[in-house]
C-alpha positions in Angstrom: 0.0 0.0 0.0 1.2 3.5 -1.2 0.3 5.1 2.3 3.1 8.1 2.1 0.8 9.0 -1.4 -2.4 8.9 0.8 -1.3 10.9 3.6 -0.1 13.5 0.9 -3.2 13.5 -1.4 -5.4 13.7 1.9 -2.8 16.5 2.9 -4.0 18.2 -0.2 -7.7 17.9 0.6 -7.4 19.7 3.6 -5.4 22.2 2.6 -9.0 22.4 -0.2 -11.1 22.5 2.4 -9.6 25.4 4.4 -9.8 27.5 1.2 -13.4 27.1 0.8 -13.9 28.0 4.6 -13.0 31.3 3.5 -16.3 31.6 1.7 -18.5 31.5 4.6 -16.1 33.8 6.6 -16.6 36.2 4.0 -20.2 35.7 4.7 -19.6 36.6 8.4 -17.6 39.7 7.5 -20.6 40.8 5.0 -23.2 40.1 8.0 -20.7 41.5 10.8 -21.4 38.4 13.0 -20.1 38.0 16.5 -16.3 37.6 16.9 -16.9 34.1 18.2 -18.4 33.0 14.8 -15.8 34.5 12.8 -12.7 32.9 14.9 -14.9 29.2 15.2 -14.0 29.6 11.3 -10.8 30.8 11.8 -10.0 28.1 14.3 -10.8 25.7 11.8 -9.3 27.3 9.1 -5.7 27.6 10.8 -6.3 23.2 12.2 -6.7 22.3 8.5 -3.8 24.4 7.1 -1.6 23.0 10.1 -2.4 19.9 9.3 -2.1 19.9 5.6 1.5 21.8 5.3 2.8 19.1 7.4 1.3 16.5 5.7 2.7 17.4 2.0 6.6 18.3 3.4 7.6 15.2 2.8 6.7 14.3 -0.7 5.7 10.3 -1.8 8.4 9.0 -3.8 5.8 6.7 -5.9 2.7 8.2 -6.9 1.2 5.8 -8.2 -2.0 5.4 -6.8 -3.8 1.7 -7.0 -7.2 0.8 -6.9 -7.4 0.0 -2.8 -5.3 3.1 -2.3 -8.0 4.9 -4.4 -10.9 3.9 -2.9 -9.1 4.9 1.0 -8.1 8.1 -0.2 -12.0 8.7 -0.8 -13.4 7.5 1.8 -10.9 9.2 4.1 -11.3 12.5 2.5 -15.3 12.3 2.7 -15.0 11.3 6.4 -11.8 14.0 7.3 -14.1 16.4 5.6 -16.7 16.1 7.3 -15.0 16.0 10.8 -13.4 19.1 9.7 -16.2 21.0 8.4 -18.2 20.1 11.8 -15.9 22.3 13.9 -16.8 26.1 13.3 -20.7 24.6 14.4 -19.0 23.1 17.4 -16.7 26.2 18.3 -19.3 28.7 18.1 -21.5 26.8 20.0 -24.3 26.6 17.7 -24.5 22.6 17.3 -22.1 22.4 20.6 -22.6 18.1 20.4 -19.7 16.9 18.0 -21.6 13.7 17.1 -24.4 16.0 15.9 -22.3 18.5 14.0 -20.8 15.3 12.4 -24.0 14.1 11.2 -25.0 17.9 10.1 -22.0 18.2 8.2 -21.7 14.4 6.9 -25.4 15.2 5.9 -24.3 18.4 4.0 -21.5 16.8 2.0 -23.4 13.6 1.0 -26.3 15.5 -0.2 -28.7 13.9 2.1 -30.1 17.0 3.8 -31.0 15.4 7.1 -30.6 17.2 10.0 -31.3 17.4 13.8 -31.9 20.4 13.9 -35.9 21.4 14.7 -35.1 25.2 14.1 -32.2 26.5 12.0 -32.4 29.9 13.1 -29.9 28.9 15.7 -27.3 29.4 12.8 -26.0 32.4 11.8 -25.9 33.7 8.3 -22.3 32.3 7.8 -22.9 28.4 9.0 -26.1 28.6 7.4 -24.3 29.1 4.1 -21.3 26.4 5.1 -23.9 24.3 5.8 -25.3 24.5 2.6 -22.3 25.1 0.8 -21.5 21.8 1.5 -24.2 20.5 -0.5 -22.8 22.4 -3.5 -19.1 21.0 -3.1 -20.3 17.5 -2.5 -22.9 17.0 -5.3 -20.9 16.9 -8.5 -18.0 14.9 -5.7 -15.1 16.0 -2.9 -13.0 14.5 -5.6 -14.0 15.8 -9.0 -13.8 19.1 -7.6 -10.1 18.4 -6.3 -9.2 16.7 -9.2 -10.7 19.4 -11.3 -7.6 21.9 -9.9 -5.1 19.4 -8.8 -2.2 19.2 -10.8 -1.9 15.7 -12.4 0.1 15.5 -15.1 0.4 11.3 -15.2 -3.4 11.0 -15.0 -2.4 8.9 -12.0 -5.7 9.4 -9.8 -8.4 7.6 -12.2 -9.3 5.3 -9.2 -10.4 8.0 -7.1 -12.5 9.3 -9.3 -14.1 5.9 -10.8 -14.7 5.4 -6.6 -16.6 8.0 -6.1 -19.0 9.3 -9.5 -22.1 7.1 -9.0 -23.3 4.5 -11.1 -22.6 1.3 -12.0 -20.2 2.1 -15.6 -17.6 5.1 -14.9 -16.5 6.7 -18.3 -14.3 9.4 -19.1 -16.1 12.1 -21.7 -12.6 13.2 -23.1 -9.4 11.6 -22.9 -7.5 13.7 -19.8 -9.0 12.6 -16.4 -8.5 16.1 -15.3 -10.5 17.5 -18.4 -13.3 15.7 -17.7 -13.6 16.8 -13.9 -13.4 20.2 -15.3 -15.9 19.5 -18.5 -18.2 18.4 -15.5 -17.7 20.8 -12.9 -18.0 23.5 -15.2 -21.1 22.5 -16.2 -22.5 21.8 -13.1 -21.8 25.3 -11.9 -22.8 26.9 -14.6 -25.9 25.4 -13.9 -26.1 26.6 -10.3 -25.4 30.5 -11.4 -28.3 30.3 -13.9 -30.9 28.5 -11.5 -29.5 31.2 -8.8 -30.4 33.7 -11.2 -33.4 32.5 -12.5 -35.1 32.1 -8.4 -33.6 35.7 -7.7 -35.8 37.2 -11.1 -38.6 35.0 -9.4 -39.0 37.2 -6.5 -36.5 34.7 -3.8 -34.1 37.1 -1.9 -30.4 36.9 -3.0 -29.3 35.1 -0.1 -32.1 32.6 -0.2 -31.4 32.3 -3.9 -27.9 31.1 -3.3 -28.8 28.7 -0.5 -31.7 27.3 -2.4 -29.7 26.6 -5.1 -26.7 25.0 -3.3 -29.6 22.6 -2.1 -31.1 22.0 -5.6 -27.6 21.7 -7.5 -26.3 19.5 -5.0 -30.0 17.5 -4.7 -29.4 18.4 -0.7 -32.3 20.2 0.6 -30.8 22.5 2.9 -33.1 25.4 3.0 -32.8 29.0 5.0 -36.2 28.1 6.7 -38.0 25.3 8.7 -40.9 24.7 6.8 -38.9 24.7 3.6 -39.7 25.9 -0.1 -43.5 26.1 2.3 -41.8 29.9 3.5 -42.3 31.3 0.6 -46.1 30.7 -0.4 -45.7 31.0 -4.4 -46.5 28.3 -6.6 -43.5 30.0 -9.1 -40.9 28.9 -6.8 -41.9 25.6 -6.2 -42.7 24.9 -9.5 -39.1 26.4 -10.5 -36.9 24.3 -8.2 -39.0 20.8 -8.9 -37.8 21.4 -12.9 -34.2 22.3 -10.9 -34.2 19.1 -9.0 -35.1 17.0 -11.6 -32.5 19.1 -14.4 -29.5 18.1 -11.9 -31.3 14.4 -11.2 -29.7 13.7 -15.2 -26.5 12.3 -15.8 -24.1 15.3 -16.2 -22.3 13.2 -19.2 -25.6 14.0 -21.4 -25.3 17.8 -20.6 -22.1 17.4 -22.6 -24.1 15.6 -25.2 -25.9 18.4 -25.4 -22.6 20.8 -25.5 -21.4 19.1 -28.4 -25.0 19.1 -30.5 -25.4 15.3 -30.2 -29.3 15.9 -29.7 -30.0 12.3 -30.8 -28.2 10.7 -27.9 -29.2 12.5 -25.3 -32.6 12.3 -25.7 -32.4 9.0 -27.0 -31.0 7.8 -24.1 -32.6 5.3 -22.1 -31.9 6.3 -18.9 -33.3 9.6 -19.2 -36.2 7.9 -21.1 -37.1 5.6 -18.3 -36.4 8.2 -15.1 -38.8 11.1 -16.9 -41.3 7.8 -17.7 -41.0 7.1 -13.5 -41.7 11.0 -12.6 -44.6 11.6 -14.9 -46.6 8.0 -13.5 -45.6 8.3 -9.6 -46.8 12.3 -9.9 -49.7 11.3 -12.1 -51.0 8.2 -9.5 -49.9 10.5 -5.9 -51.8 13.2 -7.8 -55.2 11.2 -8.2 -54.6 9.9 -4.4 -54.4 13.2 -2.7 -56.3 15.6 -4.6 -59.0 16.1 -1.9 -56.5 16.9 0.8 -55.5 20.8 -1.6 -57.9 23.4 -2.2 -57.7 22.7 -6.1 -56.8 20.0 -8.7 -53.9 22.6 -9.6 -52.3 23.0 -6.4 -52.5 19.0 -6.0 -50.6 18.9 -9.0 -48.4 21.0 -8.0 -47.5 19.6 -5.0 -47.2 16.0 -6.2 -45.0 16.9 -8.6 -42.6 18.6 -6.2 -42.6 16.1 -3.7 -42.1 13.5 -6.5 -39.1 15.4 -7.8 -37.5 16.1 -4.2 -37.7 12.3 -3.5 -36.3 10.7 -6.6 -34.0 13.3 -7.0 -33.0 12.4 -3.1 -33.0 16.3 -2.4 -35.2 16.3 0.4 -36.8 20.1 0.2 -39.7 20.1 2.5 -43.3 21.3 1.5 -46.0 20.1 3.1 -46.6 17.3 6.0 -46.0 14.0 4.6 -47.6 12.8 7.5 -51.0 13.2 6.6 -51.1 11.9 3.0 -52.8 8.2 2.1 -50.2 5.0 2.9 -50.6 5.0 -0.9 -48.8 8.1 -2.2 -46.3 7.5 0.7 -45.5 3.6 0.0 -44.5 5.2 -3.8 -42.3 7.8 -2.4 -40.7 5.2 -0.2 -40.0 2.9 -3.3 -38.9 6.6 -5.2 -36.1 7.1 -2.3 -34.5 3.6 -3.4 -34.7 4.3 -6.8 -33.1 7.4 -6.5 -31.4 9.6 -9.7 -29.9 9.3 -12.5 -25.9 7.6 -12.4 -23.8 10.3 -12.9 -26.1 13.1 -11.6 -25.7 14.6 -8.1 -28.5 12.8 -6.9 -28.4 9.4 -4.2 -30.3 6.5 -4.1 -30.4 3.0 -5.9 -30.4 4.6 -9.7 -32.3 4.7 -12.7 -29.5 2.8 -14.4 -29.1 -0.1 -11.6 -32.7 -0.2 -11.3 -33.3 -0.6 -15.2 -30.6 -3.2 -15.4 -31.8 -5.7 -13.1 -35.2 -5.1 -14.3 -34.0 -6.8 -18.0 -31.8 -9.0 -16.0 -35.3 -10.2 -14.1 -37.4 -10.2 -17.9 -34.4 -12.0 -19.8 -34.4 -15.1 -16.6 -38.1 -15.3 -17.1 -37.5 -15.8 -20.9 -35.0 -18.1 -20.7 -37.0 -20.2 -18.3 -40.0 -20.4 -21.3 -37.6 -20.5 -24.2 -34.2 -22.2 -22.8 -32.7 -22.5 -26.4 -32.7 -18.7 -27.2 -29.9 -16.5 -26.7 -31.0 -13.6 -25.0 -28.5 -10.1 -24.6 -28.9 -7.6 -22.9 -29.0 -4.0 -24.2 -28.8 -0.5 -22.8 -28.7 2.4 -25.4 -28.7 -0.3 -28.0 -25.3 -1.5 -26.9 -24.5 -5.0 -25.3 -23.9 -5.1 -21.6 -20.9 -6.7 -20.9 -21.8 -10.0 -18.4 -18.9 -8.1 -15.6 -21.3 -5.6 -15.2 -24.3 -7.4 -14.8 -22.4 -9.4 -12.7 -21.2 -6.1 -10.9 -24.8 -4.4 -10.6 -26.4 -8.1 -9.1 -23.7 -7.5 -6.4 -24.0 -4.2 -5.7 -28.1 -4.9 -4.6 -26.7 -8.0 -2.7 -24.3 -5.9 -0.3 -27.1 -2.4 -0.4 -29.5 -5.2 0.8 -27.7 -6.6 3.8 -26.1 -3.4 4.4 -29.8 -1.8 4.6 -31.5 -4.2 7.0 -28.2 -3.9 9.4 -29.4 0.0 9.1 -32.7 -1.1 10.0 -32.2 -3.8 12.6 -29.7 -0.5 14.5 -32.6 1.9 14.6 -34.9 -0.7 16.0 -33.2 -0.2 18.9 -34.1 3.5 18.9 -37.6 3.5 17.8 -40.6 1.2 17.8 -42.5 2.6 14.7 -41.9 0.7 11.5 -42.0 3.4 8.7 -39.9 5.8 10.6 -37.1 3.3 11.0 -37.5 2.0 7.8 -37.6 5.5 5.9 -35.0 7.3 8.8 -32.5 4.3 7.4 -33.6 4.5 3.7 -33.4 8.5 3.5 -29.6 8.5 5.3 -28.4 5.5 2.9 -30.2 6.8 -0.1 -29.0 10.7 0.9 -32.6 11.9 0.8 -33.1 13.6 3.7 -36.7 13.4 5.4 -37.9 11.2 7.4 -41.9 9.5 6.6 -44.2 8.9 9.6 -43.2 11.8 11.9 -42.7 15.3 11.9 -39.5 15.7 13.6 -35.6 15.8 12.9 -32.9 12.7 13.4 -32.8 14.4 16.5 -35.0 11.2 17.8 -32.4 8.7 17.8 -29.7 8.5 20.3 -25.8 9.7 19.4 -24.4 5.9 18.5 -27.5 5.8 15.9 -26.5 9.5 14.5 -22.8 8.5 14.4 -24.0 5.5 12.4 -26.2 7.2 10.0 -23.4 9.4 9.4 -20.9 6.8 8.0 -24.5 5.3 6.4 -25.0 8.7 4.3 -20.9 8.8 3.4 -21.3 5.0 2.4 -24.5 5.8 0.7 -22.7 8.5 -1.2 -20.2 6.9 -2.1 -21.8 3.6 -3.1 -21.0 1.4 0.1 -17.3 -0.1 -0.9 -15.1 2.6 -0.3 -16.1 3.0 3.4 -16.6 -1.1 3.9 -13.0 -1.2 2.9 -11.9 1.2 6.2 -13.6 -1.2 8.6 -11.5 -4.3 7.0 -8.2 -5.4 8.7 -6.7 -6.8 5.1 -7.3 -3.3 3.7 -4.6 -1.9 6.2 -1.6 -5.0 5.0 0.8 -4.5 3.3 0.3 -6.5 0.1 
C-alpha cells in the first residue's frame, strides 16, 4: 500500500477544504457576526492548514495510486471532511454536540439534507451558508472538484475518481482525467449560477437564492427556513426548483451531449427515457390519491410533482406534511427514495440505471426459463452489456440489501415505529433527507444511531465499498 501517497493526497484535501472555509467567513464579515463566529471559522481554518502543510513536506516518492489506495483516499477525504467541516458549528457553540455536528455536516457533503436540527435559526448567516455550501461542493464529488484543480500531469488518480462518481459504468467524456472533472464541474456550476439567477428574477431574496440553489444543485435540501420551499407561499418557486431538482437528477455526461450538439443521444438515451417515464406516473397516480387533501386540482398537481421530484431526486426540500397523506402516495415515495437519480447526476439513491438493469436481467431469466434454447443479450442504449457488469450491478443490490436491514435492525433499537425506522435508514443510505411517519428531525435517535447514519450517508454517497474497505483489517496490509 502506497500510504506516504495517501497521507499527501489527503494533505492536499485539507489544505482544499480550508480554502473554501473562507467563503462563509466572507459571509460573516458581510453580516458582521459576533467575533466568536468568525474565529470558530478561523479556528478551523488555521487546524486544517496546520495539518495539511505538514502533511505534504515530505513528498511520496511513488505516486502511483492503485485501486485500494483509491478507494481509501475517498473515503478518508469524505469522512476527514466532514469531521473538519463540523468544527466552526461546534466552536461557536451553535451545534455544541460533535456527534451532531458530524452528522450535520456528513449530511451536508453527502447530499442527504437530514438534520437534527428542529429550528435552523440557531445558525448564523455564515454556517447557514457552510452548511449548505456543502451541499454544493459535494454534489458533483469531494474528488471531481479536487481533481478538477489538482495538478496531475500522469493522470495517476483515475481510481479515485471511478470510486466516487455514481453508477454502476464510470467513463471518461474526453481523454484527460483532469479535463473531464473540469468538463463536469464547469457545467455543473454553470448550472447553479443560472438557477440562482433564475429564483432571484422570481422574487426569492439573493441570499435565499444562493442557499436554495446549493440545495437543488447538490439534490441536498438544505433550505434558509424550517418549513422549507413552504416559507415562501408561491407556486412559481416551487414549481421552479422541482424542474431544478429533476435538471441536476440527469446524468451530467448527457449535458455534454448536449454541448457538443449530439441531440440524438441525449434524448435517446434510455436512462433519461425511463427516469422522466418514473416522474410523470408516480406524480400522475400521488396526484389522483391526494387531490382532496388541496384546495384545487392545480395545487394537488403542484405539490405532487414537487414532492415526486424532491424524493427521486434524493433532495429532500420540504413542503408540506408527509404525514398526513394516504399510505398510498407515501409507499411510492418510499419505493422513489430507493430508486433514486440518475448515475452520474448529483442525486443518491439506488439509480435509474441499476434499477433498469436488473429489471432486463429479471425479464431475460423469465424468458430463458420459457424458451431455454434462445440466446437472449442484454441492451442498454442499443449496446451489449458486458456479463462483468451485470455481474457487478447483481452484487452491488446483494451488499445495499444486507447493508440496509443492518441499518434497520440498528434503529430498532431506537424507535418502535416501523415506517420511521424503515424511511430514517432509507433517506440517510439513499442521501434523501426526510424522514416519513413523523414530523421531527434525526434528532430522535440516540448519538451511536446519529454516528451510524453518518458513516450510512458517506457509504450511501459513495456507493458502500469505499467506506466497507476502512472497517476491513486486510485493507490496512501490506500487500
Amino acid at each position: 500500500m502506497n500510504k506516504s501517497m495517501i497521507r499527501y493526497l489527503l494533505s492536499k484535501l485539507l489544505l482544499i477544504e480550508a480554502t473554501l472555509l473562507l467563503i462563509p467567513l466572507l459571509v460573516a464579515f458581510i453580516y458582521q457576526e459576533s467575533i466568536t463566529v468568525v474565529f470558530s471559522i478561523l479556528g478551523t481554518i488555521a487546524i486544517l492548514l496546520a495539518i495539511g502543510f505538514i502533511g505534504i513536506i515530505f513528498k511520496p516518492k511513488n505516486y502511483h495510486i492503485y485501486t485500494k489506495e483509491g478507494f481509501l483516499i475517498v473515503a478518508l477525504c469524505w469522512v476527514l471532511w466532514s469531521f473538519f467541516g463540523a468544527l466552526p458549528f461546534v466552536f461557536a457553540g451553535q451545534i455544541p454536540n460533535m456527534i451532531d455536528a458530524f452528522f450535520e455536516v456528513s449530511s451536508g457533503f453527502t447530499t442527504t439534507g437530514a438534520t437534527i436540527l428542529p429550528d435552523v435559526s440557531v445558525l448564523s448567516h455564515s454556517l447557514l451558508f457552510w452548511r449548505s455550501f456543502t451541499h454544493l461542493i459535494g454534489g458533483m464529488g469531494v474528488l471531481v472538484f479536487a481533481l478538477a484543480i489538482i495538478e496531475n500531469n500522469k493522470n495517476s488518480h483515475l481510481e479515485m475518481m471511478r470510486a466516487e462518481v455514481p453508477g454502476p459504468i464510470f467513463g471518461k467524456i474526453v481523454s484527460k482525467l483532469k479535463d473531464t472533472a473540469q468538463i463536469l464541474y464547469i457545467i455543473y456550476l454553470a448550472m447553479f449560477v443560472i438557477f440562482t439567477a433564475i429564483l432571484w428574477l422570481a422574487g426569492m431574496p439573493l441570499y435565499d437564492s444562493f442557499v436554495t440553489a446549493m440545495g437543488t444543485a447538490g439534490t441536498g435540501g438544505f433550505t434558509v427556513f424550517n418549513d422549507g420551499m413552504a416559507h415562501y407561499h408561491s407556486s412559481l418557486l416551487t414549481n421552479l426548483v422541482s424542474v431544478g431538482m429533476l435538471a441536476f437528477g440527469v446524468n451530467f455526461n448527457l449535458y455534454y451531449l448536449l454541448l457538443i450538439r449530439k441531440f440524438k443521444a441525449f434524448f435517446g438515451d434510455e436512462e433519461l427515457r425511463t427516469y422522466l417515464g418514473i416522474v410523470i406516473v408516480s406524480t400522475i397516480l400521488i396526484w389522483l390519491n391526494v387531490g382532496g387533501l388541496f384546495a384545487s386540482a392545480a395545487k394537488g398537481l403542484e405539490i405532487s410533482f414537487f414532492e415526486v421530484s424532491t424524493v427521486i431526486t434524493t433532495t429532500g426540500f420540504g413542503i408540506t406534511n408527509l404525514t398526513a397523506w394516504p399510505l398510498f402516495s407515501q409507499f411510492i415515495l418510499l419505493l422513489l427514495m430507493f430508486i433514486g437519480g440518475s448515475a452520474g447526476s448529483t442525486a443518491g439513491g439506488f439509480k435509474v440505471m441499476r434499477s433498469l438493469i436488473i429489471t432486463k436481467i429479471a425479464k431475460n431469466q423469465v424468458l430463458s426459463s420459457l424458451f431455454p434454447n434462445r440466446v437472449l443479450a442484454l441492451q442498454i442504449n442499443h449496446q451489449p452489456l458486458d456479463k462483468k457488469t451485470q455481474h457487478g450491478v447483481l452484487k452491488y443490490l446483494a451488499i445495499y440489501i444486507l447493508v440496509f436491514i443492518g441499518l434497520v435492525f440498528i434503529l430498532t433499537l431506537d424507535n418502535n415505529h416501523f415506517m420511521v425506522v424503515v424511511s430514517a435508514a432509507a433517506s440517510a443510505f439513499n442521501n434523501i433527507g426526510p424522514i416519513l411517519g413523523t414530523d421531527k428531525t434525526f434528532a430522535i435517535f440516540s448519538p451511536f444511531s446519529k454516528l451510524v447514519l453518518s458513516f450510512a450517508m458517506i457509504a450511501g454517497r459513495l456507493e458502500i465499498y469505499p467506506l466497507l474497505l476502512l472497517f476491513i483489517p486486510k485493507t490496512w496490509s501490506k500487500t
